[in-house]
N, CA, C and O atoms as a GROMACS GRO file, in nm:
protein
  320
    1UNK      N    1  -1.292   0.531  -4.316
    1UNK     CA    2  -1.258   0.409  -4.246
    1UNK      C    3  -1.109   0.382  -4.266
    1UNK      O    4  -1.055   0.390  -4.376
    2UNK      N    5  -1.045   0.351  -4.150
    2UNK     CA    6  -0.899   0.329  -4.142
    2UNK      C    7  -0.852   0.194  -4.163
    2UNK      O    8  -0.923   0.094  -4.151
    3UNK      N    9  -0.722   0.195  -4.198
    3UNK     CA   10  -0.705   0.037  -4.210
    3UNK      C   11  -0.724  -0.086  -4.123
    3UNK      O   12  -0.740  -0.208  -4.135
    4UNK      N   13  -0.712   0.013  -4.022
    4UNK     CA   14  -0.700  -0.114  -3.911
    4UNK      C   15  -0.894  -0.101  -3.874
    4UNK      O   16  -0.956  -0.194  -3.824
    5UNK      N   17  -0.954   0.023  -3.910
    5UNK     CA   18  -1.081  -0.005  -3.907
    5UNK      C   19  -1.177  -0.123  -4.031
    5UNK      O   20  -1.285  -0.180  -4.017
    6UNK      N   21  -1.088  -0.122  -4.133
    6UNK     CA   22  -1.133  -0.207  -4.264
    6UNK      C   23  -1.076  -0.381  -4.215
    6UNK      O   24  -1.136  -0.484  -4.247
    7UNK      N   25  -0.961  -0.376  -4.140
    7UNK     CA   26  -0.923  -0.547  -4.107
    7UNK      C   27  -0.989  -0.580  -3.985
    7UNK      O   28  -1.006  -0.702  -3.981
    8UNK      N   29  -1.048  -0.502  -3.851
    8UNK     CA   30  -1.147  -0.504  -3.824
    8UNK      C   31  -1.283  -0.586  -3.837
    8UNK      O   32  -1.329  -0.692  -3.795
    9UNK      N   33  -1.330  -0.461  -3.933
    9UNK     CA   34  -1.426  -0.512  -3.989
    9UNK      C   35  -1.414  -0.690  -4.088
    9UNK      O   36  -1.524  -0.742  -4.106
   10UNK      N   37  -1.363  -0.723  -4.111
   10UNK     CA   38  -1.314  -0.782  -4.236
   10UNK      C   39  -1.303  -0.930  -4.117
   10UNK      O   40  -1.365  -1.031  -4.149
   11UNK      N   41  -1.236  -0.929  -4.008
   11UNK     CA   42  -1.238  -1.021  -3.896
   11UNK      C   43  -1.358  -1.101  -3.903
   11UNK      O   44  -1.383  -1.209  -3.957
   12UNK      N   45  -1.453  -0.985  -3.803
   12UNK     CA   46  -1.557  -0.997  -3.780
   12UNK      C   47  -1.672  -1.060  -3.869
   12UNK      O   48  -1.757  -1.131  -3.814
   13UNK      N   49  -1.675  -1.039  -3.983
   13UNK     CA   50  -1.745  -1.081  -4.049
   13UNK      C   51  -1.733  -1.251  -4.091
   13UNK      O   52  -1.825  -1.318  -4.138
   14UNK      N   53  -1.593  -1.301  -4.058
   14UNK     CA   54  -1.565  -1.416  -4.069
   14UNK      C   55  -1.566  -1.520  -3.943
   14UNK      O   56  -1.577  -1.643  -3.940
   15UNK      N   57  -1.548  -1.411  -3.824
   15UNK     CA   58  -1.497  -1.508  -3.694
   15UNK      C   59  -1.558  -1.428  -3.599
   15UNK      O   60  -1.574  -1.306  -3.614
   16UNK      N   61  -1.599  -1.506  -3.479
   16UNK     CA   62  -1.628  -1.467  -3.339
   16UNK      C   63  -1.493  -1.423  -3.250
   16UNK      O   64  -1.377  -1.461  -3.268
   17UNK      N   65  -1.528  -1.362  -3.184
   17UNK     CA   66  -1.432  -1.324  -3.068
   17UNK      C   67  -1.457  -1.412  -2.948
   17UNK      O   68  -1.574  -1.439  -2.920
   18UNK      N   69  -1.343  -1.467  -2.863
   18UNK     CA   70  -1.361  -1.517  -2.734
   18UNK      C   71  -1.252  -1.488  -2.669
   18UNK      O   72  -1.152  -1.495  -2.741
   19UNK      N   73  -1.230  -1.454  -2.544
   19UNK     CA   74  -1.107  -1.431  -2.462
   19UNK      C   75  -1.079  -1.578  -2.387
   19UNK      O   76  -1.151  -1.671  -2.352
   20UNK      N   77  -0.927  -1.545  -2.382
   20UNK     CA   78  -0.809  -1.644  -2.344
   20UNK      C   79  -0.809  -1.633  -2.228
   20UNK      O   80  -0.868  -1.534  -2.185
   21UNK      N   81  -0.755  -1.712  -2.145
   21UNK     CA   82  -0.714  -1.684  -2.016
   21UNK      C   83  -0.681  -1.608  -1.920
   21UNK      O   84  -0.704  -1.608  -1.800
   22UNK      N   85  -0.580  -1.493  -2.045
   22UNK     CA   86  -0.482  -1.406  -1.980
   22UNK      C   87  -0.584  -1.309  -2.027
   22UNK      O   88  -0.532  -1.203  -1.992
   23UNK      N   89  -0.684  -1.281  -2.079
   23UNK     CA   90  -0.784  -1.184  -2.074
   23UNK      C   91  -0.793  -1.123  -2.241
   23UNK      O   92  -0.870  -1.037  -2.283
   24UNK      N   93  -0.678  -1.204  -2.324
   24UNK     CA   94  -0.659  -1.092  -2.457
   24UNK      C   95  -0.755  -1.168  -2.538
   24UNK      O   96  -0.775  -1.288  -2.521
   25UNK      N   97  -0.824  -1.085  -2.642
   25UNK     CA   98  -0.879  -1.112  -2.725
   25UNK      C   99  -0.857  -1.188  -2.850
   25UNK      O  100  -0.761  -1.155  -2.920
   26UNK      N  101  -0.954  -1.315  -2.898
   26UNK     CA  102  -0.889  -1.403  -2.986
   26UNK      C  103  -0.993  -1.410  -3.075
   26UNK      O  104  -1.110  -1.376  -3.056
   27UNK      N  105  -0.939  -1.457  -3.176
   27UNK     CA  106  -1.084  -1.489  -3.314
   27UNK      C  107  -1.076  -1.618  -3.379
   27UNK      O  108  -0.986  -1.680  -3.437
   28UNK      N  109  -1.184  -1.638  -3.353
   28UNK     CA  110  -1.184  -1.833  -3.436
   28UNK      C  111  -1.274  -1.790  -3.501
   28UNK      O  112  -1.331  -1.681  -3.492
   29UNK      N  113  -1.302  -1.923  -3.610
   29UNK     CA  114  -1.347  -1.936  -3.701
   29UNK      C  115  -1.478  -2.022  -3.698
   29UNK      O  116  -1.459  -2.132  -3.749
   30UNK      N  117  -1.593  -2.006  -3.657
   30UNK     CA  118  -1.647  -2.076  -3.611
   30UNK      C  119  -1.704  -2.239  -3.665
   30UNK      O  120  -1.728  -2.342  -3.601
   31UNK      N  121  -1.709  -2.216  -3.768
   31UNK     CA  122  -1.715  -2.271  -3.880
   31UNK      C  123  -1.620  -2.450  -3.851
   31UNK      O  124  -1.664  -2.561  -3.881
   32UNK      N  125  -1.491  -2.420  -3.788
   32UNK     CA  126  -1.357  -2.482  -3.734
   32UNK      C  127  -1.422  -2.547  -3.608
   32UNK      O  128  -1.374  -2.656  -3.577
   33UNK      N  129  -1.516  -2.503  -3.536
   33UNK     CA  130  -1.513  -2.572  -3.385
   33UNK      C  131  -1.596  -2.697  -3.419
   33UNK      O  132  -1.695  -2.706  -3.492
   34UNK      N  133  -1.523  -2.806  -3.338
   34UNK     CA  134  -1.560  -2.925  -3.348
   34UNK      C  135  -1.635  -2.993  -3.212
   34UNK      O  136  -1.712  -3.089  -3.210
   35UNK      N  137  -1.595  -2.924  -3.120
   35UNK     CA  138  -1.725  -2.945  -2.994
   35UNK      C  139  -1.632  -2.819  -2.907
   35UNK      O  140  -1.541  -2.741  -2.936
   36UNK      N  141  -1.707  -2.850  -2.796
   36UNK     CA  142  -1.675  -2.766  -2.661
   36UNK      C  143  -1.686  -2.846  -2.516
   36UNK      O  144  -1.780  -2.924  -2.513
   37UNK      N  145  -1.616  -2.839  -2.412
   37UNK     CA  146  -1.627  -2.906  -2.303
   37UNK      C  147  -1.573  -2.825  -2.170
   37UNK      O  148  -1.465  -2.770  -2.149
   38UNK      N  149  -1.689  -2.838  -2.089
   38UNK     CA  150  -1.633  -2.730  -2.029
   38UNK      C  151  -1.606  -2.837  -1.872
   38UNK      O  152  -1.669  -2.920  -1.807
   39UNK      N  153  -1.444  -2.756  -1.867
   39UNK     CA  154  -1.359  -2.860  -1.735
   39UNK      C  155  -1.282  -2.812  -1.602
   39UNK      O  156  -1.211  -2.878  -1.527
   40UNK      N  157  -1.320  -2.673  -1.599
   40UNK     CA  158  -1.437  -2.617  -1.548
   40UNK      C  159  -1.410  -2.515  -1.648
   40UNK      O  160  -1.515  -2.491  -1.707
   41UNK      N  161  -1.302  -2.437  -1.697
   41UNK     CA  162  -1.299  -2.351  -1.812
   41UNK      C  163  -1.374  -2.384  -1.946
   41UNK      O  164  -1.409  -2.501  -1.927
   42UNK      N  165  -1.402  -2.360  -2.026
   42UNK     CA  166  -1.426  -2.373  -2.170
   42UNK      C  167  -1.314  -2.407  -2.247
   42UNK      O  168  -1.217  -2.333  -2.266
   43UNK      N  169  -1.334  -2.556  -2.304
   43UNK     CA  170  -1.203  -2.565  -2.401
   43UNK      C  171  -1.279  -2.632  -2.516
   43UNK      O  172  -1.350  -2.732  -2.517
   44UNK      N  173  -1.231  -2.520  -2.642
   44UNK     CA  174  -1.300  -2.560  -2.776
   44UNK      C  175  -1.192  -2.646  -2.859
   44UNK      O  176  -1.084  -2.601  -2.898
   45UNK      N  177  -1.235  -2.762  -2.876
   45UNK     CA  178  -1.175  -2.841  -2.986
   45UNK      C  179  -1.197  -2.810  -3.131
   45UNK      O  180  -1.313  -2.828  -3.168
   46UNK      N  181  -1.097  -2.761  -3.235
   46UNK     CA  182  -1.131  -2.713  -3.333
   46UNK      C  183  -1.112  -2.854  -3.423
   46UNK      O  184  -1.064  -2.958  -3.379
   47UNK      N  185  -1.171  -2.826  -3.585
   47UNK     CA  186  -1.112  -3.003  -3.671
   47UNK      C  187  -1.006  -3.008  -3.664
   47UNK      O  188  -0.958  -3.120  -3.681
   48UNK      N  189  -0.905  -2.887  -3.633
   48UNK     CA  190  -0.756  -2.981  -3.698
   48UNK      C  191  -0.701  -3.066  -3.568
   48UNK      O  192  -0.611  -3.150  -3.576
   49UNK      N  193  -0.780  -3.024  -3.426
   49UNK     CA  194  -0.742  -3.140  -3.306
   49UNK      C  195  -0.665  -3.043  -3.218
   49UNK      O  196  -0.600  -3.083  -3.122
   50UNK      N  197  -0.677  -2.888  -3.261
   50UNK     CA  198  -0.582  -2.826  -3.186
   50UNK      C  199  -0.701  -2.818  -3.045
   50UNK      O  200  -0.803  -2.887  -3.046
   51UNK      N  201  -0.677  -2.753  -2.965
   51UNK     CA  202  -0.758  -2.720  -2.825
   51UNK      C  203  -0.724  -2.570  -2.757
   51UNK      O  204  -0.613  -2.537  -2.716
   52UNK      N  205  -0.818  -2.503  -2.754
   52UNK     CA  206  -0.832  -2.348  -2.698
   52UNK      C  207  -0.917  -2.325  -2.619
   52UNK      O  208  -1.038  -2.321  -2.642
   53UNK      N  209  -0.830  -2.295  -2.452
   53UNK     CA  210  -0.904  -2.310  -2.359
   53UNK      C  211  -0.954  -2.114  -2.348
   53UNK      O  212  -0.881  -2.020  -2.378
   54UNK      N  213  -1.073  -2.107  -2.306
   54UNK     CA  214  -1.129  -1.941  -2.322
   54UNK      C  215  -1.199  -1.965  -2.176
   54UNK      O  216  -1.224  -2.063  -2.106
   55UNK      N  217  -1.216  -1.830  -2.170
   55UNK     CA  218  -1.301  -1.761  -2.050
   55UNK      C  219  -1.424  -1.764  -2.040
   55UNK      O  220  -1.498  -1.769  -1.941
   56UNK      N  221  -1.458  -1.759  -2.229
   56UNK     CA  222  -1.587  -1.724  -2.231
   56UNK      C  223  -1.704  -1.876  -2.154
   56UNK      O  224  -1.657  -1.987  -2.133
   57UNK      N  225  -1.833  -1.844  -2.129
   57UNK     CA  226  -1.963  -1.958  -2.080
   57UNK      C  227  -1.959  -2.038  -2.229
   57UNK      O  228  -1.919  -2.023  -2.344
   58UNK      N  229  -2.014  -2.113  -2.163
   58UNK     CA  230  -2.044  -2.206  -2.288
   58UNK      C  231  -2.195  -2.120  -2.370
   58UNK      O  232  -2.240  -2.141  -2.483
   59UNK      N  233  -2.235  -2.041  -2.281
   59UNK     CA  234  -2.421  -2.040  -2.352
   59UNK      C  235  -2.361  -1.846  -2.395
   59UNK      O  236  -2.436  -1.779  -2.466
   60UNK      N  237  -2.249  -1.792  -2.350
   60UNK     CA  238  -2.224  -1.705  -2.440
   60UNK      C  239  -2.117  -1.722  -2.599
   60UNK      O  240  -2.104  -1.635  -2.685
   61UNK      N  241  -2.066  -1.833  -2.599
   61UNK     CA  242  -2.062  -1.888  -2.736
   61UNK      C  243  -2.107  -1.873  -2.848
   61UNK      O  244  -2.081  -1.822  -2.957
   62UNK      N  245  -2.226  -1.965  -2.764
   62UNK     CA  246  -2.308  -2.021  -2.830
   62UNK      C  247  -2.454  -1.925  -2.908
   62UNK      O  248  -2.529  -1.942  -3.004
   63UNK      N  249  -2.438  -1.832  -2.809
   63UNK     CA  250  -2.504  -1.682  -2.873
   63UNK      C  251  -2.424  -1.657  -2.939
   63UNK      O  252  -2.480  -1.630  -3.046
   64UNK      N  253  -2.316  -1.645  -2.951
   64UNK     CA  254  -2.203  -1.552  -3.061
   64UNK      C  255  -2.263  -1.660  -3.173
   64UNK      O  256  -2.362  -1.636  -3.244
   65UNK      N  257  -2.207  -1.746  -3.176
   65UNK     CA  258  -2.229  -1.834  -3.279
   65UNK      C  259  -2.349  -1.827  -3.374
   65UNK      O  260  -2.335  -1.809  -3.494
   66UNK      N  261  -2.485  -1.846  -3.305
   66UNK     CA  262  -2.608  -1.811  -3.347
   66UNK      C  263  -2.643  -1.698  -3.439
   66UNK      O  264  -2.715  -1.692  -3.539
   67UNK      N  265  -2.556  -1.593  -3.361
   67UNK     CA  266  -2.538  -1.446  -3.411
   67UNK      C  267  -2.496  -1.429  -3.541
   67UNK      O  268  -2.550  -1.346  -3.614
   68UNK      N  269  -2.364  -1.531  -3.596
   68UNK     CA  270  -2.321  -1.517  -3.660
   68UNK      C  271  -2.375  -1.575  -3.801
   68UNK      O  272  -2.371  -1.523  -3.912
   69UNK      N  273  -2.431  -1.715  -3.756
   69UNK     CA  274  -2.460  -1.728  -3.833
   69UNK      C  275  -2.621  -1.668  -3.886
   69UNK      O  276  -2.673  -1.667  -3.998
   70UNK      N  277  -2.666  -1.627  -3.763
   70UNK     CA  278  -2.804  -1.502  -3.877
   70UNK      C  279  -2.729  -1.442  -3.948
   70UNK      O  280  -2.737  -1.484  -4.064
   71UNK      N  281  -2.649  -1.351  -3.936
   71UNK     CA  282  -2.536  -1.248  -3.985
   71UNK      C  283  -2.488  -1.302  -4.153
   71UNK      O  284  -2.464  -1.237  -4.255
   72UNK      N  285  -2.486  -1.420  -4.129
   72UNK     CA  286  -2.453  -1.487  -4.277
   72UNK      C  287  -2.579  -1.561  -4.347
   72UNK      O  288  -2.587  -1.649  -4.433
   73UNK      N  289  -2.641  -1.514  -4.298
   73UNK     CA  290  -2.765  -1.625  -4.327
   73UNK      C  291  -2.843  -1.757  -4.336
   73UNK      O  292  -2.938  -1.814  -4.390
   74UNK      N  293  -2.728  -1.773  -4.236
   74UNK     CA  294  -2.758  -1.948  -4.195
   74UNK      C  295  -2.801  -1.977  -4.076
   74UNK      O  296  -2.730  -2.003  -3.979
   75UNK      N  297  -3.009  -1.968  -4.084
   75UNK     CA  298  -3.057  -1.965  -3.964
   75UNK      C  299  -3.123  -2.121  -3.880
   75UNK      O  300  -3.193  -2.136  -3.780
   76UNK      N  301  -3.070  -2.206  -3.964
   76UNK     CA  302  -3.137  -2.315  -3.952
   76UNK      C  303  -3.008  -2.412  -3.902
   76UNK      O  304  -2.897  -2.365  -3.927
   77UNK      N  305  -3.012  -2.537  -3.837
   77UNK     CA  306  -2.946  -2.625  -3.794
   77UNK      C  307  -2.906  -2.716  -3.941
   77UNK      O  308  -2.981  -2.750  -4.032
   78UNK      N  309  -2.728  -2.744  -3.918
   78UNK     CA  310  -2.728  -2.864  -4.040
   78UNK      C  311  -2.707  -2.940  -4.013
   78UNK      O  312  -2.640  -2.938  -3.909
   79UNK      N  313  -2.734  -3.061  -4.062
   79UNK     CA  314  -2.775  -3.191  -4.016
   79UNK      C  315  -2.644  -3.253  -4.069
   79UNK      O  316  -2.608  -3.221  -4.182
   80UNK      N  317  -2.570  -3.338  -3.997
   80UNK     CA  318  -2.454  -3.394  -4.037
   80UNK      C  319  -2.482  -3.555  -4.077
   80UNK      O  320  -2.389  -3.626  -4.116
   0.00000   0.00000   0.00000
């Protein structure tokens, strides 16, 4: 495994992927998103108030998300 195959990996395990506008690939933290609204694009409000408008559906997200957190073992909803 190469380096750039080990930071890679190392991403992923922390963050989802969603594409930008211009088509390039980005990684948040999912953990960070504070809602989503879609106007007609997808724009995720993260806590610190920043805003990142993506390509991605709202209900393919929201699978990533799900995904991730089986992946970590957090299969249940938390209650705020």
């Amino acid at each position: 495994m190469g380096k750039k195959d080990y930071n890679y990996c190392k991403y992923k395990k922390h963050m989802i992927d969603v594409l930008r506008l211009d088509g390039k690939k980005y990684w948040v933290n999912p953990h960070m998103i504070e809602s989503m609204e879609s106007t007609p694009d997808l724009t995720l409000t993260m806590l610190s108030g920043r805003k990142i408008i993506v390509k991605n559906s709202p209900e393919d997200l929201i699978e990533k998300i799900i995904k991730y957190r089986r992946d970590i073992g957090i299969e249940r909803q938390e209650v705020l």
